[in-house]
N, C-alpha and C positions, 0 to 999 in steps of 0.2 A: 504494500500500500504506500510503504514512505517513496520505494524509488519510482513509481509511479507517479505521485504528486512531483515529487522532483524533475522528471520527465513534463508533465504538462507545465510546471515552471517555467521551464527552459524553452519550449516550445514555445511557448505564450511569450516571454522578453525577449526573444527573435521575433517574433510578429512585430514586437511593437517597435523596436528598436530599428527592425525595415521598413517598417510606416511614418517613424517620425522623421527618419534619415532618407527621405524619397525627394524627388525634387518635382515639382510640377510643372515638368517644361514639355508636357504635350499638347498645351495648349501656348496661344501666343495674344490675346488679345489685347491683354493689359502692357505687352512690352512695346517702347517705341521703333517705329522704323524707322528708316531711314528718311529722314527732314526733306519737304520739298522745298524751293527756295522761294522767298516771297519778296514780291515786288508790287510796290505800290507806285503810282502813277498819281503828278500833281504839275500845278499851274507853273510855271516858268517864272512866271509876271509876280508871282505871289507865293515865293516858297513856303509849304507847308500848307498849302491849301489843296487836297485831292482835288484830283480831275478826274472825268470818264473819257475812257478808249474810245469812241464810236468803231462797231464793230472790229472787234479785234482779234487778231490771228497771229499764233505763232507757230512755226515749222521747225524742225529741226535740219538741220543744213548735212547731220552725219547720217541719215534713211531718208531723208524728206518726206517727214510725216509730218501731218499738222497735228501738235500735242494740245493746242488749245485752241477754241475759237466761241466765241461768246457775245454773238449777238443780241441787243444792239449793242451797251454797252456796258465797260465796268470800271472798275479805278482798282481793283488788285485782283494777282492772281498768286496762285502757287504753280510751280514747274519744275519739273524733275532736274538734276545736275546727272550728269553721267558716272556712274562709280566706278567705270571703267579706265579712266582717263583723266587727266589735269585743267581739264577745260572742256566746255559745252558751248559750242554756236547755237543760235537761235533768229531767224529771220521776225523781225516784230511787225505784222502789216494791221494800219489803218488804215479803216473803211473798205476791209475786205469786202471781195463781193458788190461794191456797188456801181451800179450799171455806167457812170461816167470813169472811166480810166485815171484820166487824170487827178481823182477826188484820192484813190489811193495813194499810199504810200510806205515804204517800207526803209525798215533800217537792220544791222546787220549789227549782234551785240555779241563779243565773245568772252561766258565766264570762266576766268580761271581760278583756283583753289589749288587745297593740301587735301589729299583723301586718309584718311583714317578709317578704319576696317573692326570693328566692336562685336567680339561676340556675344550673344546675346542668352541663347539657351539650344538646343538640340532643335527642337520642333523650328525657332526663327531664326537659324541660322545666324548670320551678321547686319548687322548695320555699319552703316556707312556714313560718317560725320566729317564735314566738310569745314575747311578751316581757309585764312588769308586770302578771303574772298575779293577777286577786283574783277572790275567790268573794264572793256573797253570796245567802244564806237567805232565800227569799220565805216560806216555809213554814217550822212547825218539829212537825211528826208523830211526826220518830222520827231524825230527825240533831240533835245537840247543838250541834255544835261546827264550823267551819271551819278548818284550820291550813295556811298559806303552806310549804310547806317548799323548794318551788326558785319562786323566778317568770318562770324562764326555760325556757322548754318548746321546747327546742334539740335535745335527743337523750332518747332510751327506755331509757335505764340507770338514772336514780334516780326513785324518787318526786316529784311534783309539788305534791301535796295530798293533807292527811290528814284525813279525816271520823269522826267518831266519834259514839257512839250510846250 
């Protein structure tokens, strides 16, 4: 009888001691991914005053796909940075799509960064946190200005960069 209870003991503080030492990374919901980059759009004439895009489109110039497009109009967006690489092109067109030609316009912005690579757990793999964020204007059609405001593209709470027009 004793070595018996001793046996369900033993058995029982291995249960619990693999239950309490388990780690719940088969789910991923609550961990962060990987930050999109945020950019807000404002007046030129009046720094710090948002502005709206009329019809806005961006492509990416590495597949030429258009990752965003958001008619009519908005004054932020988020957009993915590539965690492949030190830098992302992105084609920024206003008033995509509207039937006079000459009312669009497009400029050509290319972000560079630091990639840092974060494991996260089994189930979500890595994140990807992007650091020394600069912009720079290959074009100038219809954005003014480029403005740094975090260069650390860590989390989706604050703005990242300000473009103005």
């Amino acid at each position: 009888m004793k070595h018996l209870s001793l046996k369900f003991i033993f058995i029982l503080s291995f249960i619990l001691c693999s239950i309490i030492g388990c780690e719940r990374d088969d789910l991923c919901s609550d961990v962060p991914i990987t930050p999109l980059l945020i950019i807000t759009f404002e007046d030129d004439n009046n720094t710090g005053v948002r502005m709206n895009v009329p019809s806005l489109q961006i492509t990416s110039i590495k597949n030429n796909q258009t990752i965003f497009s958001q008619p009519p109009t908005t004054d932020s967006i988020n957009i993915p940075l590539d965690i492949n690489a030190n830098s992302t092109r992105y084609i920024f067109t206003r008033n995509s799509g509207d039937l006079n030609p000459e009312n669009t316009r497009s400029d050509t912005i290319t972000f560079s960064y630091q990639r840092e690579n974060i494991y996260v757990n089994r189930a979500c793999g890595f994140r990807t946190i992007f650091s020394e964020l600069d912009s720079q204007r290959e074009t100038d059609n219809w954005i003014i200005n480029s403005s740094i405001d975090n260069p650390n593209v860590n989390d989706q709470i604050n703005a990242h960069i300000r473009l103005s027009f």
